[in-house]
Structures are given as C-alpha cells and as structure tokens.
C-alpha positions in Angstrom: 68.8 72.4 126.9 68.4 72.7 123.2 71.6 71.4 121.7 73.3 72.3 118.4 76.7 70.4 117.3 79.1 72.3 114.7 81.8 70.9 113.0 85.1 72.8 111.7 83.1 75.3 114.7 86.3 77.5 114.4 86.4 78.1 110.2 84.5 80.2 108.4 81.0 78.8 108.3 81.5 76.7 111.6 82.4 80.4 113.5 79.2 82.1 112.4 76.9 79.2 112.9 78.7 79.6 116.6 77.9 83.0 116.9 74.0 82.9 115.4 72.5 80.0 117.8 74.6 81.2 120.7 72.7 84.3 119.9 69.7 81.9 120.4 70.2 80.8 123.0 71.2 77.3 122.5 74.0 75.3 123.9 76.6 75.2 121.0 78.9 72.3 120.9 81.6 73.2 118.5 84.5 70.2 117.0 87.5 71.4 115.2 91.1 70.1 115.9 92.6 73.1 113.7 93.3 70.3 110.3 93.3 74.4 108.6 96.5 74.6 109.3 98.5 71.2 108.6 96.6 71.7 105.2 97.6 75.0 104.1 100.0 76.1 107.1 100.2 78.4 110.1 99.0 81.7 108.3 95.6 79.8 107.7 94.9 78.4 111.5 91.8 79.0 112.8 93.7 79.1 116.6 92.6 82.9 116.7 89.2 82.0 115.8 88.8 79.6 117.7 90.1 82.0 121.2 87.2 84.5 120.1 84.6 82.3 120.1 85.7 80.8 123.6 85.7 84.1 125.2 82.4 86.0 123.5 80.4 83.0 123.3 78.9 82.2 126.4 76.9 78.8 125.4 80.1 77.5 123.6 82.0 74.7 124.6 85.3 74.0 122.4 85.7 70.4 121.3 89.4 69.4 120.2 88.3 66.2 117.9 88.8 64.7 114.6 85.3 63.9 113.4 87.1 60.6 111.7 87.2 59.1 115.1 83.7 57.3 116.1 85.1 56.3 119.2 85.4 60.2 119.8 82.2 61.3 118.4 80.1 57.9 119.3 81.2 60.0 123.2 80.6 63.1 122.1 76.9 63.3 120.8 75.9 60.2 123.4 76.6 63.4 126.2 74.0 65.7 124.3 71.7 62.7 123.2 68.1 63.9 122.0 69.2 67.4 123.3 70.7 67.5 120.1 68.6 69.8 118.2 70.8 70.4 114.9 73.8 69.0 113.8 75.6 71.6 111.2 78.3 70.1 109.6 81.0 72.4 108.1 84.1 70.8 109.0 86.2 70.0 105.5 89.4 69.5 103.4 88.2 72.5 101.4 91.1 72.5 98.5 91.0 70.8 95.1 94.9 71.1 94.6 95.7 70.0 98.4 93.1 67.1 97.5 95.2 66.2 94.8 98.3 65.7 97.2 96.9 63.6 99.5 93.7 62.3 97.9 93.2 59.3 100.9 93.5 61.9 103.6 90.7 64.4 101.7 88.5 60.9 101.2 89.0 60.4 105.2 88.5 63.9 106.3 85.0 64.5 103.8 83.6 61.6 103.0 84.4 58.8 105.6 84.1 61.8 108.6 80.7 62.7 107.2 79.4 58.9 107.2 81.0 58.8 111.2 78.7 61.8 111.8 75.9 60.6 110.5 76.2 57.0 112.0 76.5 59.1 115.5 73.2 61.1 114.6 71.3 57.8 113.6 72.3 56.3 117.1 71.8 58.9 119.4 69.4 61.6 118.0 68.2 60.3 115.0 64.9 63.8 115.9 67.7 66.3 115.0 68.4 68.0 111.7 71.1 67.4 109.9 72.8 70.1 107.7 75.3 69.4 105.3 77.6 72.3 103.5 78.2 70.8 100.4 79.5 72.1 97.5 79.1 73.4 93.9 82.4 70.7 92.7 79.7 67.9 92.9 78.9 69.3 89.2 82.5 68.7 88.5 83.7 70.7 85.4 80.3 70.5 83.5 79.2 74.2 84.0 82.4 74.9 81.5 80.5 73.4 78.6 77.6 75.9 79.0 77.8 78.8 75.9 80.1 81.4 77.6 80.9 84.8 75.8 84.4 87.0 76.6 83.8 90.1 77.9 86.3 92.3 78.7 86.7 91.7 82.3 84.9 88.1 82.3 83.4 85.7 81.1 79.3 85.4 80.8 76.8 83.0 80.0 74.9 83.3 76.6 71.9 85.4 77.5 69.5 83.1 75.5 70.5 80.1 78.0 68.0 79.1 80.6 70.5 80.0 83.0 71.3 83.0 82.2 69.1 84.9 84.4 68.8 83.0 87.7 72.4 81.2 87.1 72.6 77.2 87.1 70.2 75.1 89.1 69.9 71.5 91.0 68.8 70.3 87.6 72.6 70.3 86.3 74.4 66.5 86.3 77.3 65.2 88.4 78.3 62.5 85.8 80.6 62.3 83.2 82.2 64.9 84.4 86.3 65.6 86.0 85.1 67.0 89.3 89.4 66.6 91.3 89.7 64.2 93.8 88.1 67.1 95.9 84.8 67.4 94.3 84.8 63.2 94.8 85.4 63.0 98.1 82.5 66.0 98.8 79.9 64.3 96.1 80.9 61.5 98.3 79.6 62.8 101.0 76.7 65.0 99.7 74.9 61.5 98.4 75.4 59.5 101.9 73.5 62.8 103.7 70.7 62.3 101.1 70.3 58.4 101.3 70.4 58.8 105.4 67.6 61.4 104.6 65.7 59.1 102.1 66.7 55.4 103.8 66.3 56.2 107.8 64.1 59.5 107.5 66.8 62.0 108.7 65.9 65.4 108.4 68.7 66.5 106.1 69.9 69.2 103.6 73.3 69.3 101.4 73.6 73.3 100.5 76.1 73.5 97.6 78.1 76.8 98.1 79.8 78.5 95.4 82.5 80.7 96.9 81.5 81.0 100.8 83.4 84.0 102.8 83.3 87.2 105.2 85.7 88.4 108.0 86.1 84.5 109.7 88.0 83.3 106.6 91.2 82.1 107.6 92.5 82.5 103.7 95.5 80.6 102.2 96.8 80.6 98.6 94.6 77.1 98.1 91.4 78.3 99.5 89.5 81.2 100.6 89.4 83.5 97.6 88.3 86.8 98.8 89.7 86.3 102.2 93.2 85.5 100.7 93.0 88.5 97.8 92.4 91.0 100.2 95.3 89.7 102.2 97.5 89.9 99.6 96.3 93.6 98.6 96.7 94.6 102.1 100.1 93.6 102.7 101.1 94.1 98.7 102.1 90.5 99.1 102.4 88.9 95.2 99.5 87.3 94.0 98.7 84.9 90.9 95.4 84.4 88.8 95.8 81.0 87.8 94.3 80.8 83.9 91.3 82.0 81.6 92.4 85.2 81.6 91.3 86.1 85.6 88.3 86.3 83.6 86.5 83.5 86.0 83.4 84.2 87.5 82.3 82.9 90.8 79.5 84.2 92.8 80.0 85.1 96.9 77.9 84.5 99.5 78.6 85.6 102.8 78.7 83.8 106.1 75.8 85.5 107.7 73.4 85.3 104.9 74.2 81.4 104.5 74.1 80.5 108.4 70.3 82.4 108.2 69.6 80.0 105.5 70.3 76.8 107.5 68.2 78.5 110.1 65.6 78.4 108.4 65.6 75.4 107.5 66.2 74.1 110.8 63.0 75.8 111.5 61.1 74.1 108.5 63.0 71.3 107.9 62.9 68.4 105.1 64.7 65.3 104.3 67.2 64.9 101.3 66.8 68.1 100.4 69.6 69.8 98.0 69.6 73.5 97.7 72.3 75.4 95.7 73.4 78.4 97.7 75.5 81.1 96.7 76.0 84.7 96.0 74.2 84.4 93.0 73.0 87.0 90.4 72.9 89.3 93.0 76.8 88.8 94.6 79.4 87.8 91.9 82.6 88.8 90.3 85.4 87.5 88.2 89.0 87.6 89.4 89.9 91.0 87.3 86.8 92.7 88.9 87.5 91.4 92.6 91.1 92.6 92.5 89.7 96.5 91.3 87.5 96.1 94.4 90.0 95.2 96.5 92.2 97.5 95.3 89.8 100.5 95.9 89.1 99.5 99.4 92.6 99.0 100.6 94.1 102.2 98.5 97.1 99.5 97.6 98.1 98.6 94.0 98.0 94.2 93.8 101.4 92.8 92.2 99.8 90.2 90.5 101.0 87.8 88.0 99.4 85.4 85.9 100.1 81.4 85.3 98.3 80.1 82.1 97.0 76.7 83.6 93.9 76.8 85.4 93.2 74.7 88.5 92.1 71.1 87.4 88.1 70.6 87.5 88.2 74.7 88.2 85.1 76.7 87.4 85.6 79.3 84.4 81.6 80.3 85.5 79.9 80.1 88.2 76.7 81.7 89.4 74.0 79.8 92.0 70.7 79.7 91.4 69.0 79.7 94.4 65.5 79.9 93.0 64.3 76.1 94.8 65.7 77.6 98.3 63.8 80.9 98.0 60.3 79.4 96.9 61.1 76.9 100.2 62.2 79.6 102.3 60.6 83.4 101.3 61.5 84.8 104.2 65.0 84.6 103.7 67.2 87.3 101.9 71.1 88.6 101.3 71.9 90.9 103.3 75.2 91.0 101.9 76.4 92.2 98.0 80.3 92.3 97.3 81.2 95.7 98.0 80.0 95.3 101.5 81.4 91.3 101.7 84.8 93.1 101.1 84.1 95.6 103.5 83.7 93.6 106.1 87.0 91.6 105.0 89.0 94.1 105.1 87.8 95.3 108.2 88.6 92.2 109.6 92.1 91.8 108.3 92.9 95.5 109.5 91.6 94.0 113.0 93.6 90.8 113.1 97.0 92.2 111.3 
C-alpha cells in the first residue's frame, strides 16, 4: 500500500497532511513524541491533536519517536521500505527565542533530525519524495533593509521596489545576515535537503513558510501567532506586541492551502527545488490589524501591552512571493484569506476550550 511518512504528524502542518492523504487513501505513518510541549509547556501539547487524528483517521498509525534517533527511524521506514511514497517532514523546534535557550537541542531537533531522516530515505526508499517545511528565517534579518514606509497601522514596502507587488522572492540572500540560532539550525537543514536532491537525485522541495496556521495550531506565547492571539482575545488573557510599533507585517497561509501545495508537488515532483510559500499578497496583516480582527470575531476587547525590543533576527515585513510555485503548479490556489483563517481559529478554540 502506498505509504506516506509525516513528522511532527500531531502539530499543525503534520495534522492536516494526516488528514489530506488519509483522505487518499494512503497508509499515513505519523512520528511525533509531543517535543510541543517540553518547549513551550502543557497549554501548547499536541496530546489532543494527536487523540483526534487516532480516532477519525482510519489509515493512521501513531508513532511515539524522536526523529534524532536513527536507530528508531533506521526501523521505522525499513517496515514501509519502497511503499514509502512521500516523506513530509514538518516536525521542528519552531521558536527563535526558545532556540536561543537551548541552541544545541534546536541544532539536534532541526538540523541533525533532518540529516537522520534523509540518511533513512536514501537507504530504504531513495523513489519517494521528500518534502521539507522550511522557513522564511533562512533569509535571516535581510528583508528589514528593504525601503519600508510607516503607515498608520503598518509598515509597507516602497511601491517602486520589485517586490512590492508580488512580495520577496527565492532570489533574496541568506548571507551576511543575523538569522537566531533558529533560522541556523533550519538554513541548516533546508541546504542538506537540497544537496541530497542535487548529490543522490532525491526528489526534494524546502517550502519556506512565512507565518503557517488554522484551527490545528497548538499556539504558545513563543510560536503560533494567530493561533495564540485569538487565544488570548478569547479568554481576555494579557497579551504583548513585542516592538516596531505592532506595525510588523507577516503574511498567513493556512494549513489546507499549504498541504495542497505539497500535493502537488508530490504529484509532479522535482529535485532541490525551493519554493517560498506563504499567505502572500493575497493573506497578510500586521499585528495592530490582526488584533482588530480578532477582536471583531470574538466580540472581546485584547488587554494588550507593548515591550519596545523586538524579537532578535524578527521580521518588521514580510510577504511571500509565491510566483516560482504558481508558474510550477497552476493548478493550485488559496482557498483561504485572513478573515476566514481566523474564522476557522476561532471556531476551533471555541471547540477545544
């Protein structure tokens, strides 16, 4: 049987990819040992997550592993072999400021587990496709030297910059650049799933998400923006916009519309492929703006405060172009703006809480 193995199968991106190819059918293998929650505590577990998937997912099987371990996934994808079809890989330390805590642990977890993985495809199914969910903090801090104008609510790009209508490209560099400990350890791993794709002939893609979310997020005060706001509205539980102004802009994609990308490029795959993915012109916000949505969904006033310094390496703006992915792919679309991306949080938060 056609075999696909997710990583962090329990998180955000790791869920839906569970629910889309169980929806096709295929056996899904899913490996997360809950990490969520010794990073950012029991609030952000994916436990609940993980009990859904097990009891609406009837091709699932739940995998309690650390991906670190190749003793544990040398097992693991020998059982599946060349039935292993696709090999989505979502599981992360997903936090620039936890990074910065314990910066060996975040180099085990994202770089060293990624090289494990990709040893373990090279071995047993070195046919399968191997999809990487990278991360827009390869680029490090560089996007805040492009020409930015203050608005009253944000901040946006220069209109007379290339970027300005599509948003920024592959094209940007990932040197000379502060990118936290984080963004190493992920740029770490995005350039090992490109060499396996250019040096062995994997089939593989690194998508570089800007701000990934939808109802699965397990959001904590480190990670999981949208997910964690409208928590906070919801149960008028303080929040803080940390620097320029809560003018920062970061476009959303959500879950659904990214897992239908990597399925399409599971169906037309290539090797060493980069693709930045995100919200982009058509899904983004700045803080101020997210909170007035929020706000208006959940009828309850935010007590939020601000701190003046901004999160090291953070993004002042940030908008995906994912021109390259579209002229690959045609036949993909968002199905998902913001308004209904907080929607379906909220919905989901009223569900769980």
């Amino acid at each position: 049987m056609d075999t696909v193995i997710i990583t962090g199968a329990a998180g955000l991106i790791g869920s839906e990819a569970v629910r889309f190819f169980d929806q096709k059918g295929m056996q899904v293998v899913g490996v997360d040992n809950d990490m969520r929650r010794e990073f950012f505590g029991e609030e952000a577990s994916t436990k609940w997550n993980r009990r859904t998937l097990e009891n609406e997912c009837r091709h699932y099987r739940h995998h309690f592993l650390d991906i670190r371990s190749e003793e544990d996934m040398d097992r693991l994808v020998a059982e599946f072999g060349k039935d292993v079809k696709l090999i989505v890989h979502a599981a992360a330390q997903p936090s620039h400021d936890w990074a910065a805590k314990d910066p060996a642990k975040d180099f085990s977890v994202n770089a060293n587990g990624t090289l494990v993985l990709l040893e373990m495809t090279r071995k047993h199914c070195p046919g399968a496709v191997f999809i990487y969910l990278s991360t827009n903090k390869v680029y490090g801090d560089t996007p805040n030297s492009l020409p930015l104008v203050e608005l009253e609510n944000r901040w946006e790009l220069d209109p007379a910059h290339p970027f300005y209508e599509h948003g920024i490209d592959e094209s940007m560099s990932i040197d000379q650049t502060t990118h936290s400990l984080f963004g190493v350890s992920k740029a770490s791993a995005d350039l090992l799933v490109q060499e396996y794709g250019r040096y062995f002939g994997i089939r593989t893609a690194c998508f570089r998400g800007g701000c990934l979310t939808g109802s699965g997020h397990s959001g904590a005060e480190l990670h999981g923006f949208l997910s964690y706001l409208m928590m906070c509205t919801i149960q008028k539980k303080p929040y803080t916009v940390f620097g320029y102004q809560g003018k920062q802009v970061r476009d959303n994609i959500h879950s659904y519309d990214l897992v239908n990308a990597l399925y399409q490029f599971y169906l037309k795959p290539g090797r060493a492929k980069v693709y930045n993915m995100g919200g982009g012109r058509f899904s983004h916000c700045s803080v101020l703006e997210a909170i007035s949505l929020c706000e208006e969904i959940s009828g309850n006033k935010l007590p939020w405060t601000y701190a003046e310094q901004n999160r090291t390496g953070d993004h002042i703006w940030w908008v995906s172009d994912v021109s390259r992915f579209r002229n690959d792919y045609p036949e993909w679309d968002y199905t998902y703006d913001m308004k209904r991306i907080l929607l379906d949080i909220h919905q989901g938060l009223c569900a769980r809480f």
